[in-house]
Structures are given as C-alpha cells and as structure tokens.
mmJSON file of the N, C-alpha and C atoms, coordinates in Angstrom:
{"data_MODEL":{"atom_site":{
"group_PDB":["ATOM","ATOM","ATOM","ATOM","ATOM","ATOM","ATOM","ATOM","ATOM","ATOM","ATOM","ATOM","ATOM","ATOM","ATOM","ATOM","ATOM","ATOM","ATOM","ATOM","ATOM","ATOM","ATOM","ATOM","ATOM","ATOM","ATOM","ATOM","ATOM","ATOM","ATOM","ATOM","ATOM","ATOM","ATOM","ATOM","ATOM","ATOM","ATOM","ATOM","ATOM","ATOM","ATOM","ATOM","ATOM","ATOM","ATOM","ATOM","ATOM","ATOM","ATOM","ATOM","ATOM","ATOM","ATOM","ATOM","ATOM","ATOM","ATOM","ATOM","ATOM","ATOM","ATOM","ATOM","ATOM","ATOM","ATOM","ATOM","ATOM","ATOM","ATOM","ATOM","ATOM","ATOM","ATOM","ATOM","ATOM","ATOM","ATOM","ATOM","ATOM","ATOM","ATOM","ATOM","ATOM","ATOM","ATOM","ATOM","ATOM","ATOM","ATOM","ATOM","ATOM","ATOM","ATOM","ATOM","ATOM","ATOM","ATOM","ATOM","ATOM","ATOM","ATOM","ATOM","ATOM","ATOM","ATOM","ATOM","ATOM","ATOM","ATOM","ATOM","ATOM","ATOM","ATOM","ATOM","ATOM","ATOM","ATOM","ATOM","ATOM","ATOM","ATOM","ATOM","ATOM","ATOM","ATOM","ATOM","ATOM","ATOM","ATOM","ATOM","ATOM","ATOM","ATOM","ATOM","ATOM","ATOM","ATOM","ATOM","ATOM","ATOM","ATOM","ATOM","ATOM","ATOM","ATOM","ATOM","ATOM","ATOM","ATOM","ATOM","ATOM","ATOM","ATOM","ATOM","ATOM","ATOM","ATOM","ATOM","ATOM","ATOM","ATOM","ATOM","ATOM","ATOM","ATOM","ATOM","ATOM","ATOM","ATOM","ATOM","ATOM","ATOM","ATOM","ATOM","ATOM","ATOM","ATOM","ATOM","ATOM","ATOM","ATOM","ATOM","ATOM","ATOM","ATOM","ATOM","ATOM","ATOM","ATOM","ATOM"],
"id":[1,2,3,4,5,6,7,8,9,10,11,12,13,14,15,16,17,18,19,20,21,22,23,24,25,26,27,28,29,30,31,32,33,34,35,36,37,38,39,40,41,42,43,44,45,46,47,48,49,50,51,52,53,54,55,56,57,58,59,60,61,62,63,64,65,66,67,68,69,70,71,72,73,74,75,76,77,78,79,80,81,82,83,84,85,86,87,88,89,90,91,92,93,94,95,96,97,98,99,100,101,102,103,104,105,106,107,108,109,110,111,112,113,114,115,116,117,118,119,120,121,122,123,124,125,126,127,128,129,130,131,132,133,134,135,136,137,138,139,140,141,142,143,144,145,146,147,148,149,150,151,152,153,154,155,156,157,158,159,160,161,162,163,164,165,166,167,168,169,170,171,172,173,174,175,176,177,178,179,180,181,182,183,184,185,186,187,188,189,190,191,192],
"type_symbol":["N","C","C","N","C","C","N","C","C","N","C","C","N","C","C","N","C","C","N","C","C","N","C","C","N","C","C","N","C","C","N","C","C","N","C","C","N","C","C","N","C","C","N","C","C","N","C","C","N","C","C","N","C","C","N","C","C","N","C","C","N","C","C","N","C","C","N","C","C","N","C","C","N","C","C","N","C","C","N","C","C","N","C","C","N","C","C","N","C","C","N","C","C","N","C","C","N","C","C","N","C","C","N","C","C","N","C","C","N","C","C","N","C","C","N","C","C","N","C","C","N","C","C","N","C","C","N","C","C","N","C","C","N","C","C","N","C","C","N","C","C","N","C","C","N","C","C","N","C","C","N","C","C","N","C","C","N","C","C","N","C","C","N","C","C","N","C","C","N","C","C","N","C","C","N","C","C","N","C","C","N","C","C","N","C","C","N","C","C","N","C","C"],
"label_atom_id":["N","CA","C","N","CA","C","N","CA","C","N","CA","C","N","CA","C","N","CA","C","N","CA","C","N","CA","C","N","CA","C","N","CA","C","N","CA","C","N","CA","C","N","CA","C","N","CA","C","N","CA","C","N","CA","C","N","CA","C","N","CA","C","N","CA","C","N","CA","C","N","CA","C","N","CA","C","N","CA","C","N","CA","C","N","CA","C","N","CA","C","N","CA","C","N","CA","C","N","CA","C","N","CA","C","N","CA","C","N","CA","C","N","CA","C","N","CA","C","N","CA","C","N","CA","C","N","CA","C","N","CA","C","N","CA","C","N","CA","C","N","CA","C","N","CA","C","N","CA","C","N","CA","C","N","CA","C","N","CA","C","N","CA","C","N","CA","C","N","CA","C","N","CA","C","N","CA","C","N","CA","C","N","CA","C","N","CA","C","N","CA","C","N","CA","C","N","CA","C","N","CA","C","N","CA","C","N","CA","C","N","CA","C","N","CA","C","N","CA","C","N","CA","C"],
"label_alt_id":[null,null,null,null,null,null,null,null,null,null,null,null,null,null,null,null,null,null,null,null,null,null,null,null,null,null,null,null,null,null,null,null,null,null,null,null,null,null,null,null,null,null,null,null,null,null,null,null,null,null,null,null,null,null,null,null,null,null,null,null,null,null,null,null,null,null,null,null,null,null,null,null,null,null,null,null,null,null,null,null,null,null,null,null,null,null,null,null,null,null,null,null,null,null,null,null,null,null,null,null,null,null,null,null,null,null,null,null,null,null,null,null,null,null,null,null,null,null,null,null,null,null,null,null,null,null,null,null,null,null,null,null,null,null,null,null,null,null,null,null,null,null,null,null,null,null,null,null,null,null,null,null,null,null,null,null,null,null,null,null,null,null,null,null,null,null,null,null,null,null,null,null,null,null,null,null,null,null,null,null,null,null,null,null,null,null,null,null,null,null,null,null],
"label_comp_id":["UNK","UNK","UNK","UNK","UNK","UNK","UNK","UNK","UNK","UNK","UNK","UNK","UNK","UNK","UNK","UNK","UNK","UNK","UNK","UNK","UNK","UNK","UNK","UNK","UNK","UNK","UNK","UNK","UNK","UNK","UNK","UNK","UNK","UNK","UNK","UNK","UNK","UNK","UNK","UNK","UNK","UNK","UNK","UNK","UNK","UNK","UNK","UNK","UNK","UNK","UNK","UNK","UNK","UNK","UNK","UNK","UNK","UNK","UNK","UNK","UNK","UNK","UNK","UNK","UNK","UNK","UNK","UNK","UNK","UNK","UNK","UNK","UNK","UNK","UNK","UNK","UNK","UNK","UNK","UNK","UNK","UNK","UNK","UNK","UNK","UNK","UNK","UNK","UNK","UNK","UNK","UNK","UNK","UNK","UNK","UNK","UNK","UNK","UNK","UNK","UNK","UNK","UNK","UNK","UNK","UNK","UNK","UNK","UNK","UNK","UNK","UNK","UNK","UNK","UNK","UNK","UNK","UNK","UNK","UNK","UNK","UNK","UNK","UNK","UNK","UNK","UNK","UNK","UNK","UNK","UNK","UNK","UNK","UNK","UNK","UNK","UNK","UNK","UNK","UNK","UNK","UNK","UNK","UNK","UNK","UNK","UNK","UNK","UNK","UNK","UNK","UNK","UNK","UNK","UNK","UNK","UNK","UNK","UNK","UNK","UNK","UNK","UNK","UNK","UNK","UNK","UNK","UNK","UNK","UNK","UNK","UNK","UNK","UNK","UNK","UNK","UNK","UNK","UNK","UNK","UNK","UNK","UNK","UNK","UNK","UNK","UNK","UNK","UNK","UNK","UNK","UNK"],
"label_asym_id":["A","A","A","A","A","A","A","A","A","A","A","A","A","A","A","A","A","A","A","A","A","A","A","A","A","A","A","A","A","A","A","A","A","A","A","A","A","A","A","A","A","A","A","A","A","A","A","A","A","A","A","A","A","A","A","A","A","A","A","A","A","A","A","A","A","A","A","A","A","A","A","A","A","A","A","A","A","A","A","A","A","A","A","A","A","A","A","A","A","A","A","A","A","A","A","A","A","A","A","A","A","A","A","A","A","A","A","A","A","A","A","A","A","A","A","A","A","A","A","A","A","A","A","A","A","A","A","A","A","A","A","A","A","A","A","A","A","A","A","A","A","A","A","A","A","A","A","A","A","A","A","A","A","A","A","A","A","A","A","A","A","A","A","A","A","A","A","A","A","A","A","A","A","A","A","A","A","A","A","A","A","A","A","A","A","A","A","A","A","A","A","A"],
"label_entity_id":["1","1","1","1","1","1","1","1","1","1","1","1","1","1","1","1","1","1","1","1","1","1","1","1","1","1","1","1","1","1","1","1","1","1","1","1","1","1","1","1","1","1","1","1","1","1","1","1","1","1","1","1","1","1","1","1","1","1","1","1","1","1","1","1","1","1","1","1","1","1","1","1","1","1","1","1","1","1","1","1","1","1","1","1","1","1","1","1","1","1","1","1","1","1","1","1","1","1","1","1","1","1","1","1","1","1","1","1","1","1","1","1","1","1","1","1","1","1","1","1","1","1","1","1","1","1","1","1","1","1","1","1","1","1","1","1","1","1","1","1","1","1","1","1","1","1","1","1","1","1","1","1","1","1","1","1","1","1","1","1","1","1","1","1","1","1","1","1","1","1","1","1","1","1","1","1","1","1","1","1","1","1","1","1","1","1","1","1","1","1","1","1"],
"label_seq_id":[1,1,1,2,2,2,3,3,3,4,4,4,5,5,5,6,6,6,7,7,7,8,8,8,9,9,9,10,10,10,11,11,11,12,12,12,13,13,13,14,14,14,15,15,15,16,16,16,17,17,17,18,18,18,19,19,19,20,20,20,21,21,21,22,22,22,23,23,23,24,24,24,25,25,25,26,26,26,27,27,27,28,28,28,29,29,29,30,30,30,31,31,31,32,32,32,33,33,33,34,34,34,35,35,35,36,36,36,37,37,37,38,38,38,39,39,39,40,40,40,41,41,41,42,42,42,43,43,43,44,44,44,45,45,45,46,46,46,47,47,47,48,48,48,49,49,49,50,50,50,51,51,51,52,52,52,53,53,53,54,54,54,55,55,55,56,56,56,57,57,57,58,58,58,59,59,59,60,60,60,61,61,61,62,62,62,63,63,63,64,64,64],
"pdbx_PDB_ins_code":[null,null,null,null,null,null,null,null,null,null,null,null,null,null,null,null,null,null,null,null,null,null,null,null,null,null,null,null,null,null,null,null,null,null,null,null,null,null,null,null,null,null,null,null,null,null,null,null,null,null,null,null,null,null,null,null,null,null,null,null,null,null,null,null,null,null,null,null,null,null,null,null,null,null,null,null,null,null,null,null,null,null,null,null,null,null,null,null,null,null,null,null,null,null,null,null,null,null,null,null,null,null,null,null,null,null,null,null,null,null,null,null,null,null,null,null,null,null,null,null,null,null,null,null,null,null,null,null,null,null,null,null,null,null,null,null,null,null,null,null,null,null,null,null,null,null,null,null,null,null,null,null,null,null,null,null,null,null,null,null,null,null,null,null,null,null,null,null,null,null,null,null,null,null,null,null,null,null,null,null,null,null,null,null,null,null,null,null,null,null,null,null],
"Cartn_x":[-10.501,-9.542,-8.129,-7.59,-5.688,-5.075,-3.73,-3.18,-1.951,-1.822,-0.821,-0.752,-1.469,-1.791,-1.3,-0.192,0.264,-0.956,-1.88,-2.982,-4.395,-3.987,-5.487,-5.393,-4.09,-3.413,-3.1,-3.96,-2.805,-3.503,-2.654,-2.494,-3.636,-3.942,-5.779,-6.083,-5.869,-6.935,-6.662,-7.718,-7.669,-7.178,-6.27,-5.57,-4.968,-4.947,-4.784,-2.873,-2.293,-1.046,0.037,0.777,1.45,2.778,2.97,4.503,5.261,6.723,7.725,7.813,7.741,7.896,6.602,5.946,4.436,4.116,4.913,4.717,4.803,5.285,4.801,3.165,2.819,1.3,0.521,0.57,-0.346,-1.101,-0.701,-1.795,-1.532,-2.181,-2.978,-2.437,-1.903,-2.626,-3.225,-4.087,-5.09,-4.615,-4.449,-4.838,-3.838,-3.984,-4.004,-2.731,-2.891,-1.629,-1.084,0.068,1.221,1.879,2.32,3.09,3.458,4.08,4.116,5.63,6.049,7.69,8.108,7.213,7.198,7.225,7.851,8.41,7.65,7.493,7.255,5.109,4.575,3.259,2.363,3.17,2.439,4.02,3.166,4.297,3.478,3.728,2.987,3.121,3.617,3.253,2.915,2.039,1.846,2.627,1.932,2.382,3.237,4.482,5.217,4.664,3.718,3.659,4.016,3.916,4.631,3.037,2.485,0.902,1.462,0.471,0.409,1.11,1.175,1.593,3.032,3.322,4.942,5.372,4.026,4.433,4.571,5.504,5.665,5.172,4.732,4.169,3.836,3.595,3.051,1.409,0.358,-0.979,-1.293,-2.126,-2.989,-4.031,-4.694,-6.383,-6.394,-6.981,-7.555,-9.091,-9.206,-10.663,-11.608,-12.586,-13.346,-14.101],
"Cartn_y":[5.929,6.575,6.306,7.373,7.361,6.781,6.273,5.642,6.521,8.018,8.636,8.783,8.282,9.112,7.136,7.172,5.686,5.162,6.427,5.769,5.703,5.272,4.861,3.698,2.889,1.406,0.944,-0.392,-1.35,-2.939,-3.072,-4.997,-5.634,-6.101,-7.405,-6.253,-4.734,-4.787,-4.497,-4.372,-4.51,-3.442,-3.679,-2.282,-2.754,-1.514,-2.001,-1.254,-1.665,-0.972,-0.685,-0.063,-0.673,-0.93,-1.839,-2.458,-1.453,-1.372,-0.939,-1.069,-2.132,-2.251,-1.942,-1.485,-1.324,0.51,1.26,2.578,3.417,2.86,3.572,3.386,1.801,1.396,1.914,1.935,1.802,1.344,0.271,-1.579,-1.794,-1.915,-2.152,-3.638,-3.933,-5.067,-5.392,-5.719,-6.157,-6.858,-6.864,-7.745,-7.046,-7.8,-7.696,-7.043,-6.189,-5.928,-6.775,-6.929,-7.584,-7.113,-5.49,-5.104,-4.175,-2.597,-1.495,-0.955,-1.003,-0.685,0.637,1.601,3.188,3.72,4.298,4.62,6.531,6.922,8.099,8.599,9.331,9.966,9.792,10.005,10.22,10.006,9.567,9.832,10.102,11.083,11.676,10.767,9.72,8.706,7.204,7.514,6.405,5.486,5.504,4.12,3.224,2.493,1.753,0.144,-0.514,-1.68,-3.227,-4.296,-6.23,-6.492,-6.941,-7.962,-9.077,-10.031,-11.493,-12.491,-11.721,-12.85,-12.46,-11.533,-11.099,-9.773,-9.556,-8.509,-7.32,-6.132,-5.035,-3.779,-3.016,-1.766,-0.73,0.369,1.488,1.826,1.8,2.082,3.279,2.495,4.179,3.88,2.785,2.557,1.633,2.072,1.79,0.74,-0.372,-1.102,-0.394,-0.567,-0.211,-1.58],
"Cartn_z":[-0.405,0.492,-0.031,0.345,-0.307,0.49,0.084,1.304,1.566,1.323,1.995,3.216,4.14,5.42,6.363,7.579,7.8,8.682,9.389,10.557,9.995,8.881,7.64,7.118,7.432,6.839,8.269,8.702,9.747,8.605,9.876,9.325,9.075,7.745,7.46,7.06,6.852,5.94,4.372,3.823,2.011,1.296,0.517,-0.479,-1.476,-2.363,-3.99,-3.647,-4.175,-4.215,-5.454,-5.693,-7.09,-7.04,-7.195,-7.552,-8.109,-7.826,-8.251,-10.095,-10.345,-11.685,-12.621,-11.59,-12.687,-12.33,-11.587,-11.427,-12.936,-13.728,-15.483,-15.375,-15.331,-15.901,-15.452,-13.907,-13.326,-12.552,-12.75,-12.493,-11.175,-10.904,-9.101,-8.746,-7.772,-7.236,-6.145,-5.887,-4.299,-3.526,-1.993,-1.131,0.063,0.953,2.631,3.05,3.578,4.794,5.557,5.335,6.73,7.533,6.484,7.953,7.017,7.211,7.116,7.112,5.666,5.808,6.031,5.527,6.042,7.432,8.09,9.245,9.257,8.357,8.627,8.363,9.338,9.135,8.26,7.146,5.156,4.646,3.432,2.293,0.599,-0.105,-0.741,-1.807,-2.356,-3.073,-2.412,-1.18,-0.943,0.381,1.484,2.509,1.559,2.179,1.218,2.412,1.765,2.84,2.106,3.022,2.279,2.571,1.597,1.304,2.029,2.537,3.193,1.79,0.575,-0.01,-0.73,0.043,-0.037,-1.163,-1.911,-2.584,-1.959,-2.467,-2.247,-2.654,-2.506,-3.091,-1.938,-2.939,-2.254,-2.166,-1.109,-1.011,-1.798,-3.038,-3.682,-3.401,-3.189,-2.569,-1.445,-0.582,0.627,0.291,0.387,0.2,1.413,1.502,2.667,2.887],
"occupancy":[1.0,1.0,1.0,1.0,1.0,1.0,1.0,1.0,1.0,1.0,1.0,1.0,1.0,1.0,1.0,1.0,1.0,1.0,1.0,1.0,1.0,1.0,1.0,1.0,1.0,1.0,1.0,1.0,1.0,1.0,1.0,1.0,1.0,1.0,1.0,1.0,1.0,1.0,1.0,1.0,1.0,1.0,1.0,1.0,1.0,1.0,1.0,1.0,1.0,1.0,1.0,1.0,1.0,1.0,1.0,1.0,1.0,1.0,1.0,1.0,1.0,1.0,1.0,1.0,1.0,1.0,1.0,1.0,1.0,1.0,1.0,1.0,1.0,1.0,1.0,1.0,1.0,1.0,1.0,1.0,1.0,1.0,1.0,1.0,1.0,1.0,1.0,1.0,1.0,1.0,1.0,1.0,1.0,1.0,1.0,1.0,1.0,1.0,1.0,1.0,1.0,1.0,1.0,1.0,1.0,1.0,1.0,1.0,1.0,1.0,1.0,1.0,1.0,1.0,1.0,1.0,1.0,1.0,1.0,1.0,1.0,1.0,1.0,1.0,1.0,1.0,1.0,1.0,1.0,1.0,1.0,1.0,1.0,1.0,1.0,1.0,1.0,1.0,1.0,1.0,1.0,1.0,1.0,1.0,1.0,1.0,1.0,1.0,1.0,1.0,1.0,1.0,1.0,1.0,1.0,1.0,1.0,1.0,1.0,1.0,1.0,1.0,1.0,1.0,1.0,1.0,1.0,1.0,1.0,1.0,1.0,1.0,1.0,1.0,1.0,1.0,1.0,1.0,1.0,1.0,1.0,1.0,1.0,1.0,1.0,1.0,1.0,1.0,1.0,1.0,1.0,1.0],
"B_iso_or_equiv":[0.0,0.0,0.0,0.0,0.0,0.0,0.0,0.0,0.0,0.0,0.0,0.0,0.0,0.0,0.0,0.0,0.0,0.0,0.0,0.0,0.0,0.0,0.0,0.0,0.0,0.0,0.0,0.0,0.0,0.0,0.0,0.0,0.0,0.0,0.0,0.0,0.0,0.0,0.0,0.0,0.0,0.0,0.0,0.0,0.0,0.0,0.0,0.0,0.0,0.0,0.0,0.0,0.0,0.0,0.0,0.0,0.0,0.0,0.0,0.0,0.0,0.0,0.0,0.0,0.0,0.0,0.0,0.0,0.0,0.0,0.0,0.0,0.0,0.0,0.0,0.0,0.0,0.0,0.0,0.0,0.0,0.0,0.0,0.0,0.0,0.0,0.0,0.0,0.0,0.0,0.0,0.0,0.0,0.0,0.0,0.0,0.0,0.0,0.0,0.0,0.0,0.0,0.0,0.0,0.0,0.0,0.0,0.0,0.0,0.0,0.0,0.0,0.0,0.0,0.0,0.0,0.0,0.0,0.0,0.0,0.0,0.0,0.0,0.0,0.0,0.0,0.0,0.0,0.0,0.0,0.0,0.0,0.0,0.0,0.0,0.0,0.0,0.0,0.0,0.0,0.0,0.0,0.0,0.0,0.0,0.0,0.0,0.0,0.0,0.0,0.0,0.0,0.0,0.0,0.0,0.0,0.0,0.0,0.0,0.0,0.0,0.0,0.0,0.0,0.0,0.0,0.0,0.0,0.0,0.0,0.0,0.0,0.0,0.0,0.0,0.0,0.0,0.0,0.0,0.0,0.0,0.0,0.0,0.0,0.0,0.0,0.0,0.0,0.0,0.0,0.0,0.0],
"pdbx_formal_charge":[null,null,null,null,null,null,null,null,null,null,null,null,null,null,null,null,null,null,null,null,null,null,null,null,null,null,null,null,null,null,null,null,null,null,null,null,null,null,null,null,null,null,null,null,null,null,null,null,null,null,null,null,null,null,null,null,null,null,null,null,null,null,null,null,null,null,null,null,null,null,null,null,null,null,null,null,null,null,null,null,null,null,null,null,null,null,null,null,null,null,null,null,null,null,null,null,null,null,null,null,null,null,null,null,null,null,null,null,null,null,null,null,null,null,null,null,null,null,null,null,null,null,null,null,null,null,null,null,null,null,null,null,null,null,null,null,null,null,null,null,null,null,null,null,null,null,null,null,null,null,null,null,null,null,null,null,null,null,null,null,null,null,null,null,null,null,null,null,null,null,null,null,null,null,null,null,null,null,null,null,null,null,null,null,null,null,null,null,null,null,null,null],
"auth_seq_id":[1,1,1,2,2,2,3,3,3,4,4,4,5,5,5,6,6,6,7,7,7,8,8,8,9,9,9,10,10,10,11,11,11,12,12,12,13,13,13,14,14,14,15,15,15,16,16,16,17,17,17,18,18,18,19,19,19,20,20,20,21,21,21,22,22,22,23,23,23,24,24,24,25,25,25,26,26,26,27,27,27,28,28,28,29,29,29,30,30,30,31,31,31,32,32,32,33,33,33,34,34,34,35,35,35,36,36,36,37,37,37,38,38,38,39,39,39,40,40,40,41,41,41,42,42,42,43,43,43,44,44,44,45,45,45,46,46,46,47,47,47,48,48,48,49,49,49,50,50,50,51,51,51,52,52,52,53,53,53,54,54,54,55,55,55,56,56,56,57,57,57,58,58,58,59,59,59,60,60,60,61,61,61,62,62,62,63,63,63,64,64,64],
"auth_comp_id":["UNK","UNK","UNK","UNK","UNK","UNK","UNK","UNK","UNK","UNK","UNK","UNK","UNK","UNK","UNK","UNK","UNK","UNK","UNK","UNK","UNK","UNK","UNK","UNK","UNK","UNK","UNK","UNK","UNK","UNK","UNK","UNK","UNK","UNK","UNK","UNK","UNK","UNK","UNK","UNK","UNK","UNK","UNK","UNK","UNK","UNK","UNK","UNK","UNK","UNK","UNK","UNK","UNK","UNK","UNK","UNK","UNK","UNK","UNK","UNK","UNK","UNK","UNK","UNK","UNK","UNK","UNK","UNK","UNK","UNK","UNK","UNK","UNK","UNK","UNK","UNK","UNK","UNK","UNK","UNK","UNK","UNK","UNK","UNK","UNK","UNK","UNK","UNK","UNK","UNK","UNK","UNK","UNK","UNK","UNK","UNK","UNK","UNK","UNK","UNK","UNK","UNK","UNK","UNK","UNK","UNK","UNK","UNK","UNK","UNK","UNK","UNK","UNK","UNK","UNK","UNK","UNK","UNK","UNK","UNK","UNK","UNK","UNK","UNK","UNK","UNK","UNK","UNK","UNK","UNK","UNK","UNK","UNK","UNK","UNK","UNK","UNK","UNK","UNK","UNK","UNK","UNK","UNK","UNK","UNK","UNK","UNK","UNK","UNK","UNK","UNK","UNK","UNK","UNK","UNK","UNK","UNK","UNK","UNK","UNK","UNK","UNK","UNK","UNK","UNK","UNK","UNK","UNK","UNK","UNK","UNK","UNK","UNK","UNK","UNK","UNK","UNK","UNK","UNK","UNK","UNK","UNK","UNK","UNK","UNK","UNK","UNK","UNK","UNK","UNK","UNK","UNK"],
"auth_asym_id":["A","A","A","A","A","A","A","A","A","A","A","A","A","A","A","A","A","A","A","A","A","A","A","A","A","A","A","A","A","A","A","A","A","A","A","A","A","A","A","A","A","A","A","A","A","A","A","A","A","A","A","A","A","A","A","A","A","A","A","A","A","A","A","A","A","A","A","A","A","A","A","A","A","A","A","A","A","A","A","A","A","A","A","A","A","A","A","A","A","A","A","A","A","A","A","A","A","A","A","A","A","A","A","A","A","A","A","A","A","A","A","A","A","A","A","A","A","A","A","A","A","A","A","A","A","A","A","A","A","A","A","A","A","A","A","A","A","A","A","A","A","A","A","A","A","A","A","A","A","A","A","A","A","A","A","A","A","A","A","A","A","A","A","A","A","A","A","A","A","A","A","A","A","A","A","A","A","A","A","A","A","A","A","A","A","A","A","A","A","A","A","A"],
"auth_atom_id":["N","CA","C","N","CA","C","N","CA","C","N","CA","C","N","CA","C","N","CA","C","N","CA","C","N","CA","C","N","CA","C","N","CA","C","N","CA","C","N","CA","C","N","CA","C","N","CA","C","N","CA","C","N","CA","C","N","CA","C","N","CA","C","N","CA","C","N","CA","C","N","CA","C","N","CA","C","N","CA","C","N","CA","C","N","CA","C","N","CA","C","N","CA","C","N","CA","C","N","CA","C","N","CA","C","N","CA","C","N","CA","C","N","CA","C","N","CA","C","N","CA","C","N","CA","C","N","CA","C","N","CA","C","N","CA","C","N","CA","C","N","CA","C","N","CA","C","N","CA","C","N","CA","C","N","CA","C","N","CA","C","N","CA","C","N","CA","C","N","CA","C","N","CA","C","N","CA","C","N","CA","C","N","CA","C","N","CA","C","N","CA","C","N","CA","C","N","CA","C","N","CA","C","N","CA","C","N","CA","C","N","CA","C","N","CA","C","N","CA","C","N","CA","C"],
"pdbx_PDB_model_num":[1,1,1,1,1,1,1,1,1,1,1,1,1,1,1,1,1,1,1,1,1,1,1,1,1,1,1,1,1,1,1,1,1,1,1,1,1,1,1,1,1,1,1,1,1,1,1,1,1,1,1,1,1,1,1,1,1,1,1,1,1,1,1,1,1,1,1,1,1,1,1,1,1,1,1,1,1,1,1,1,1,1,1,1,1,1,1,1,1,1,1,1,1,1,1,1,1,1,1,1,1,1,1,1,1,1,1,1,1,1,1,1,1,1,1,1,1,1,1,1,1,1,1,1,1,1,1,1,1,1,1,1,1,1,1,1,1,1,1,1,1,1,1,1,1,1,1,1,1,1,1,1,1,1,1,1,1,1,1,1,1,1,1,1,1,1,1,1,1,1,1,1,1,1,1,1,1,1,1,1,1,1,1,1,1,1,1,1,1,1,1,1]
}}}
C-alpha cells in the first residue's frame, strides 16, 4: 500500500519512508509512526510523517 492517501497512516504503525537526502537513491528507511506532519488528505509524493526515532520522511510503503 502507498502512503499518499493521510487515513491509511496513524500512529505505531510500520512504514518504509525516504529521507530528504536520499530522494535521488531511493533508499527506504523502516519503522514506526509518531505523528503526521502533513495537514492535507494526500499528497502525491507521499504523507510527510517523524518515526519514533526522530527521523523524517515521506511514506512510499505502508508495512501491513
């Protein structure tokens, strides 16, 4: 599942996201929702959400 859509992401659960500085690579990183800096419905590159361990990124995978 994509993470453009904001009522497909809440808080605890699992998503790969990508960092600002890695949007050339690619490169994913995993783990937990904290809290949801995007204010709007969708955003077509991605929910912008803060991981439990403070990183930042935008949701391209949703864990199930």
């Amino acid at each position: 599942m994509t993470g453009t859509e904001r009522k497909n992401i809440v808080p605890g659960k699992r998503v790969r996201v990508v960092q600002k500085q890695d949007q050339r690579s690619g490169n994913l990183t995993e783990g937990v929702v904290d809290r949801l800096l995007t204010n709007s419905a969708t955003h077509p590159h991605g929910i912008k959400v803060k991981l439990t361990d403070g990183t930042v990124g935008r949701v391209k995978e949703i864990i199930e």
